[in-house]
C-alpha positions in Angstrom: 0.0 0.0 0.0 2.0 2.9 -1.5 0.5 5.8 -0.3 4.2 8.8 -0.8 6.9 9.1 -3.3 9.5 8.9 -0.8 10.7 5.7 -1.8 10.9 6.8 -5.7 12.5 10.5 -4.6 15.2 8.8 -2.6 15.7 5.9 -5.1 16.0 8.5 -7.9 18.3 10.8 -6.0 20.5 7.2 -5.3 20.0 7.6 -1.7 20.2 4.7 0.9 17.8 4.3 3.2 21.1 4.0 5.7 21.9 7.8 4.8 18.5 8.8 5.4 18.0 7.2 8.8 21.8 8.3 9.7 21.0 12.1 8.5 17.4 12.4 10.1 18.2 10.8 13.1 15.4 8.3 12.4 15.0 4.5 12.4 15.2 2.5 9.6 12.4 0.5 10.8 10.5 3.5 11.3 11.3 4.8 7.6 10.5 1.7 5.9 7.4 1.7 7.8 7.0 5.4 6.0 7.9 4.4 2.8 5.1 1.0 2.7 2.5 3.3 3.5 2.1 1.4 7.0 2.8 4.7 9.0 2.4 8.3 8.2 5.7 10.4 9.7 4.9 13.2 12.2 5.5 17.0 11.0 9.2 16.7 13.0 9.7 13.5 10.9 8.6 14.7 7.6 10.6 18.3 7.7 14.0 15.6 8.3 12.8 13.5 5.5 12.1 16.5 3.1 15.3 18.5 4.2 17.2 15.6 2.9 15.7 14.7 0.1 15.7 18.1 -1.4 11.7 18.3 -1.9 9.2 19.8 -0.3 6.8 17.5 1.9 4.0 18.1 -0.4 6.3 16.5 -3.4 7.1 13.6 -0.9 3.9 13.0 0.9 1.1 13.8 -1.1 -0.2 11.9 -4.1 -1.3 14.5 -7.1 -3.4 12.8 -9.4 
């Protein structure tokens, strides 16, 4: 249940998971749980996640159909 693009941003921009968890401070459990769609990441969480990816947390976390 893919519900973001984080996986696709950070796969595109050839960054690991690793570096994302190691950058942001979060776990890699909790970021895979982010990416599946399982959990949605808190506003603190989200501004990490976007800060690193270079995209905003509308690109990363909400679907535009």
């Amino acid at each position: 249940m893919k519900t973001n693009a984080m996986k696709d941003i950070r796969e595109g921009k050839k960054i690991s998971i690793k570096t994302v968890s190691e950058e942001t401070g979060l776990s890699l459990r909790y970021l895979y749980f982010i990416e599946s769609g399982q959990r949605s990441p808190s506003m603190k969480a989200a501004k990490k996640i976007s800060t690193v990816l270079g995209k905003s947390i509308d690109e990363i976390f909400f679907t535009h159909e």
